[in-house]
C-alpha positions in Angstrom: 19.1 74.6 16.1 18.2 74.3 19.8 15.9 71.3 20.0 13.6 70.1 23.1 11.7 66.3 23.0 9.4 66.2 25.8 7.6 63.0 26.8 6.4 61.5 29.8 7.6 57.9 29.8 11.0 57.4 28.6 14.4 55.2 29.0 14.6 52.3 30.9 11.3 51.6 30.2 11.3 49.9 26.9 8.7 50.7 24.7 8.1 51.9 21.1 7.8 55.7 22.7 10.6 55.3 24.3 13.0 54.6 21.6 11.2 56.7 19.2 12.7 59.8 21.3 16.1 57.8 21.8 16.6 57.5 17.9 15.2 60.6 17.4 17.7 62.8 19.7 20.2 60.9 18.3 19.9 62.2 14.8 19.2 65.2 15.6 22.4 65.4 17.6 24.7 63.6 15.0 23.3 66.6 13.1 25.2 69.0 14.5 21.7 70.5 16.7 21.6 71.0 20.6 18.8 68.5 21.6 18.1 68.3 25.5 14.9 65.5 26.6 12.7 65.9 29.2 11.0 63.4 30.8 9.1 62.3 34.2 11.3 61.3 36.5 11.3 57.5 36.9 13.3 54.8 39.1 16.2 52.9 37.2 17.0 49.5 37.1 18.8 48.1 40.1 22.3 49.5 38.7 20.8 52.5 38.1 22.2 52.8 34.3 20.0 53.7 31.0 20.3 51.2 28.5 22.0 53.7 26.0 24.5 55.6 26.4 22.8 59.2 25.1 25.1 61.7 23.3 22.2 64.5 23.8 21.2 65.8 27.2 18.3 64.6 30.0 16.5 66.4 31.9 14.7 64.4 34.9 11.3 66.5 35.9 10.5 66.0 39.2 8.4 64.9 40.8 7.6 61.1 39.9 4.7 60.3 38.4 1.9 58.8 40.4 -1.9 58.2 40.6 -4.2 61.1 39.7 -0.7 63.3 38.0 -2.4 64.0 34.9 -6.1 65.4 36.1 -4.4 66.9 38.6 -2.0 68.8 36.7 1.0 68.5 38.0 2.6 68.7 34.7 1.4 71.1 33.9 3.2 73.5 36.7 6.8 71.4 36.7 7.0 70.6 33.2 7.0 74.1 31.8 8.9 75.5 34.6 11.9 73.1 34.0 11.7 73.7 30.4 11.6 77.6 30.5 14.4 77.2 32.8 16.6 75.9 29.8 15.1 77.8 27.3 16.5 81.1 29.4 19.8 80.1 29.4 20.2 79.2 25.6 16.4 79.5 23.3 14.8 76.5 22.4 14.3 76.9 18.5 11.7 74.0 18.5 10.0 71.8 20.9 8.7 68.2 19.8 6.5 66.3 22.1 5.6 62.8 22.1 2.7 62.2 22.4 -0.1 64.4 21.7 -1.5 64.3 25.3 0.3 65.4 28.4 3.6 66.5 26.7 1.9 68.2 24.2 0.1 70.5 26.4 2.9 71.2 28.6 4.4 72.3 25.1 1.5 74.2 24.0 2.2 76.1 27.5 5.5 76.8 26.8 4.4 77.8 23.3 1.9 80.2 24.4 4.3 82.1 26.9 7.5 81.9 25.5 6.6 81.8 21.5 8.8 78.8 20.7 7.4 76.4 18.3 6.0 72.9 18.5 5.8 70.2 16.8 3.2 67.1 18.2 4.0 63.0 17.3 1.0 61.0 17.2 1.7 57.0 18.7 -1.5 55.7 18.0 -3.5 55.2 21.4 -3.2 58.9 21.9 -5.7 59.0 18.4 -7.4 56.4 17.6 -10.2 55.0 19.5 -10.3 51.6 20.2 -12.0 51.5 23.4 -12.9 47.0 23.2 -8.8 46.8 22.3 -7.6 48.3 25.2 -7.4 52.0 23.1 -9.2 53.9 25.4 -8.0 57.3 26.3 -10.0 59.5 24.3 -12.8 58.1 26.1 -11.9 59.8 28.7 -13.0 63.3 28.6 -10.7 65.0 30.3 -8.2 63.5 27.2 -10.1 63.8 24.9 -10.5 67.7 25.6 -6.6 67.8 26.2 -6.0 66.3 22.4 -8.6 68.0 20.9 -7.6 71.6 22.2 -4.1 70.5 21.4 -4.2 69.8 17.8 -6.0 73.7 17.4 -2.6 74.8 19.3 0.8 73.3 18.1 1.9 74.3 14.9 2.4 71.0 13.0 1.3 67.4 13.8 3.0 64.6 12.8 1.0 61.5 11.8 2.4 58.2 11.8 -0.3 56.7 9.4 -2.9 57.7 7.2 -5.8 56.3 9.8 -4.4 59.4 12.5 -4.7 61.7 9.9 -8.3 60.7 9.3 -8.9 61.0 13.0 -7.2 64.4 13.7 -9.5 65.5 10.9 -12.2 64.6 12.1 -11.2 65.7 15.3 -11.3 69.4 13.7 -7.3 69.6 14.0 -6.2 73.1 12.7 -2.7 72.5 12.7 -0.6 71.2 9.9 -0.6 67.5 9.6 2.4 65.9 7.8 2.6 62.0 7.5 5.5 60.6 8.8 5.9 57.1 10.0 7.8 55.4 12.6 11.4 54.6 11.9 13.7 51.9 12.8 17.5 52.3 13.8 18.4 50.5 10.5 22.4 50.5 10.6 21.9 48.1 13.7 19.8 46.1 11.8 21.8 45.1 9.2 24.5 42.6 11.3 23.0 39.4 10.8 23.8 36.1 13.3 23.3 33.2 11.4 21.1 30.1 13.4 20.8 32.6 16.6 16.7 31.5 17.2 17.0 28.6 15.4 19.3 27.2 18.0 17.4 28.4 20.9 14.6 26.9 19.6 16.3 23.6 18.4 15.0 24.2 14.7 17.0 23.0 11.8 18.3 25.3 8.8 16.0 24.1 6.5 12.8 24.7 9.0 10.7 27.6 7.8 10.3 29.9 10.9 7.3 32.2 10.8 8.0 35.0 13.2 5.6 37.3 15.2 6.9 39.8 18.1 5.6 42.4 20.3 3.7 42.0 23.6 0.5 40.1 24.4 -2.0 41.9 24.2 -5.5 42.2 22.5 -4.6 44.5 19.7 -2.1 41.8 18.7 -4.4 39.0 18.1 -2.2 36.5 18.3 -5.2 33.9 18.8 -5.7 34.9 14.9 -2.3 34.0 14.0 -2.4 31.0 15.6 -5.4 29.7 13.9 -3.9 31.0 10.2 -0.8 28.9 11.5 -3.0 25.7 11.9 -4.8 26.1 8.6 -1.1 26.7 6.9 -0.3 23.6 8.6 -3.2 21.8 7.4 -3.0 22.8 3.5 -1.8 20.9 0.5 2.1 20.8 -0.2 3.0 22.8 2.7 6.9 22.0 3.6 7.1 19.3 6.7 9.0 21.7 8.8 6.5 25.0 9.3 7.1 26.9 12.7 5.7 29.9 14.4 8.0 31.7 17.1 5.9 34.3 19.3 8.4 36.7 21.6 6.8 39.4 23.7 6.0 40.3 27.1 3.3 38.0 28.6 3.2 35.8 25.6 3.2 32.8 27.4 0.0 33.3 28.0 -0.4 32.1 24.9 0.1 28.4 26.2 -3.4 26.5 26.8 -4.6 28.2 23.2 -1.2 26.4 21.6 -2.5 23.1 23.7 -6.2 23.6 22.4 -5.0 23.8 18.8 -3.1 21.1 19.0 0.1 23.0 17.7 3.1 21.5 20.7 6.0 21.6 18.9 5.4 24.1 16.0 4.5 26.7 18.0 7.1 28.1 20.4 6.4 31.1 23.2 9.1 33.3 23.8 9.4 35.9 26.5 10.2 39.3 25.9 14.2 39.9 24.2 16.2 43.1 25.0 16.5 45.3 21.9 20.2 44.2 20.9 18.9 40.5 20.7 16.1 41.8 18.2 17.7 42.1 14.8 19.3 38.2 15.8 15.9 36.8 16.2 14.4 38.7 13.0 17.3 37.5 10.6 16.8 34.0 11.5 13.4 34.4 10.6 11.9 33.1 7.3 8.7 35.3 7.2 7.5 37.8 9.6 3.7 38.1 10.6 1.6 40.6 12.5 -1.9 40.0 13.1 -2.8 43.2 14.6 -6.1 44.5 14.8 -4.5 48.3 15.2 -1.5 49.9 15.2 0.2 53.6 15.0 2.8 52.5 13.2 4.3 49.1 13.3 8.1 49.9 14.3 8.7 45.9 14.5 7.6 45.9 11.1 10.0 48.7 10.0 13.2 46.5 11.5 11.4 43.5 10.1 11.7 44.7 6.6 15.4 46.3 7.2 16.4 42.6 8.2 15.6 41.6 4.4 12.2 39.6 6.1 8.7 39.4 3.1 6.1 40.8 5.9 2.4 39.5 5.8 0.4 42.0 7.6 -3.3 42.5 8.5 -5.0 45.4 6.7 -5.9 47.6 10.2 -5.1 50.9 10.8 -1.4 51.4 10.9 -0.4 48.6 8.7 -2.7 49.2 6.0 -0.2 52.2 4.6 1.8 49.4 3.8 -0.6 48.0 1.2 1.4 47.8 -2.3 4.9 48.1 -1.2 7.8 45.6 -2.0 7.6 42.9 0.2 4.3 43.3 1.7 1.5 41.1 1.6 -1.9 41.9 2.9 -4.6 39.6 4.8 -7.6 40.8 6.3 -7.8 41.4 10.1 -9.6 39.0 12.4 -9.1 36.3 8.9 -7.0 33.4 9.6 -7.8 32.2 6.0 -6.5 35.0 4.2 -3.2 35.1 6.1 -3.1 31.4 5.7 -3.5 31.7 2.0 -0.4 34.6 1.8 1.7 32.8 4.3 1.5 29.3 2.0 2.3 31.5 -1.1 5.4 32.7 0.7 5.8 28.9 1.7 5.8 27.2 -1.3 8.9 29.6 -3.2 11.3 29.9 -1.7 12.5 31.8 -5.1 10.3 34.2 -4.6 10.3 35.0 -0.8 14.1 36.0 -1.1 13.4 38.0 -3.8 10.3 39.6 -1.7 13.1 39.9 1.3 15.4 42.1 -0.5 12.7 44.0 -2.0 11.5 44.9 2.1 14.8 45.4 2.6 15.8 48.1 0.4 12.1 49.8 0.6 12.7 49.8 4.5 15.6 52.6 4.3 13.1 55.3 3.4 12.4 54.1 7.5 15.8 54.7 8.8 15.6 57.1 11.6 17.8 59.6 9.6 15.5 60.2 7.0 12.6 60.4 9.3 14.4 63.3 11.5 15.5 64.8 8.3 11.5 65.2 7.8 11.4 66.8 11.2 14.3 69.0 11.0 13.0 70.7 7.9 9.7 71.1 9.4 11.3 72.9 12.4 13.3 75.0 9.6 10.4 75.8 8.3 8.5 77.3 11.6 11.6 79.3 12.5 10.6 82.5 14.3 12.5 85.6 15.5 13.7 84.6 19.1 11.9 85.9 22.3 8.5 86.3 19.7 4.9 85.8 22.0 1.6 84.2 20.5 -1.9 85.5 21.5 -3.7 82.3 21.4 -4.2 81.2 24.9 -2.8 77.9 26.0 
């Protein structure tokens, strides 16, 4: 098959989206299918490289994105122009657009003229509303208009949890929905490096290392974590060498609320790692923990459980899919308490956290990127149309 991924936002800038349609090209490509990316044209580092070497094709749309591109629908005339262009000199047998604003509706376009099908990825903002949490888009009408019409207009959306399916419901979403969560690039997962953080941190072998990573930002909640790391700290029996590592963007932030609590010393702020550095940090890990209030889908959680890490989760949206499986334990959101009380049972056995870390691990291959573009594949198989066919809903 001829495949096109359109987003807006892609490589060098490093984000979940971004390496959702990385991973996601790749396998399609190391499939044996013609995969070609489009994207908004975006400056590069200073040495102008990606940070990937891409075995599928990029195509740059101009022009650069800037203030006011999306009401004013510039997209809308470049995007489908430059992807027509392709799909003339060899057809596009499927178009998959991430996410299920802009590049869905310049796929819907294309759709609607040229009959090729399309498949829509949720990523979670793009959904759910969350307008106190910084999840504000659909409160926008001019979004909210764009998602709704879109979801009466692809052919199949792809959910990455349960919550978005909910939504897209409600939303009166006409497509097919079919759940399929984020992945995780789980082969370069699996080379562990021994006392990697530990030593960066100047922790000892025997020090358990709680580990939390991702941005800061309000629908992290790290302030929540913090005060479940204090009560840990606090209870009865708890080993003398507890320790929380926090690595994201901006978490230093973080730093008069560590002061506040009184936690200089376990408590360690970490600025953002590059993605290679990732699986290191995870391995060294002892137990991971988010404390999010909402997610899509947790992709740190994914690589998390392919590192052999027991995860202990809030119960939001996005993680809450999770509830039952091997190696997951659930706390409620916004309760330090009850992720205290899972944290401490992880804590005191250390029997039984290895055994919970090798449980994540094996049910984290059913997230290996493979299998989750096999799910895609067959749903493009499955929408395969006669070549050159036109549609008579309008755009």
């Amino acid at each position: 098959m001829r495949i096109a991924l359109v987003t807006t936002t892609f490589l060098p800038q490093v984000g979940g989206v971004e390496w959702k349609v990385h991973f996601l090209a790749s396998e399609y490509r190391e499939r044996g299918h013609d995969v070609r990316v489009f994207h908004q044209r975006r400056r590069r580092g200073a040495d102008g490289a990606l940070p990937v070497c891409p075995s599928y094709a990029i195509t740059s749309v101009w022009p650069p994105p800037f203030p006011g591109y999306g009401r004013m629908r510039v997209g809308e005339w470049f995007f489908p122009r430059a992807i027509l262009a392709e799909h003339r000199k060899a057809p596009f047998d499927g178009i998959h657009c991430h996410s299920i604003e802009l590049p869905t509706r310049y796929g819907v376009i294309v759709r609607h003229l040229a009959g090729v099908p399309v498949i829509a990825t949720t990523c979670g903002h793009d959904a759910l509303l969350r307008p106190e949490l910084g999840w504000d888009l659909r409160t926008r009408p001019f979004y909210d208009n764009m998602v709704r019409n879109n979801v009466r207009r692809v052919d199949v959306v792809g959910s990455v949890s349960h919550a978005i399916t909910m939504e897209l419901r409600a939303m009166g979403a006409t497509a097919r929905i079919a759940e399929i969560p984020n992945g995780v690039d789980w082969p370069s997962f699996q080379s562990r490096s021994e006392g990697w953080l530990r030593s960066r941190l100047g922790l000892r072998a025997t020090d358990l290392l709680i580990l939390s990573l991702g941005r800061y930002h309000p629908i992290k909640d790290y302030v929540t974590g913090l005060r479940a790391v204090k009560l840990l700290l606090e209870s009865p029996g708890v080993p003398q060498g507890v320790h929380y590592a926090i690595i994201g963007t901006g978490v230093e932030g973080l730093a008069p609320v560590v002061a506040e609590m009184g936690l200089q010393g376990r408590v360690h702020l970490v600025p953002n790692l590059p993605m290679a550095d990732v699986p290191k940090a995870l391995w060294d890990a002892d137990v991971f923990l988010s404390t999010s209030r909402v997610e899509g889908f947790a992709q740190v959680v994914a690589q998390a459980m392919a590192c052999a890490r027991p995860v202990v989760l809030t119960d939001c949206p996005g993680n809450e899919d999770l509830a039952g499986c091997p190696g997951v334990l659930l706390g409620r959101v916004g309760d330090p308490g009850s992720l205290a009380s899972a944290m401490a049972r992880l804590a005191h056995d250390p029997a039984g956290r290895a055994a919970m870390g090798r449980a994540a691990h094996e049910e984290s291959r059913r997230f290996a990127w493979g299998r989750i573009a096999e799910h895609y594949l067959a749903l493009f198989e499955g929408l395969a149309r006669p070549a050159g066919s036109l549609l008579l809903d309008r755009p």
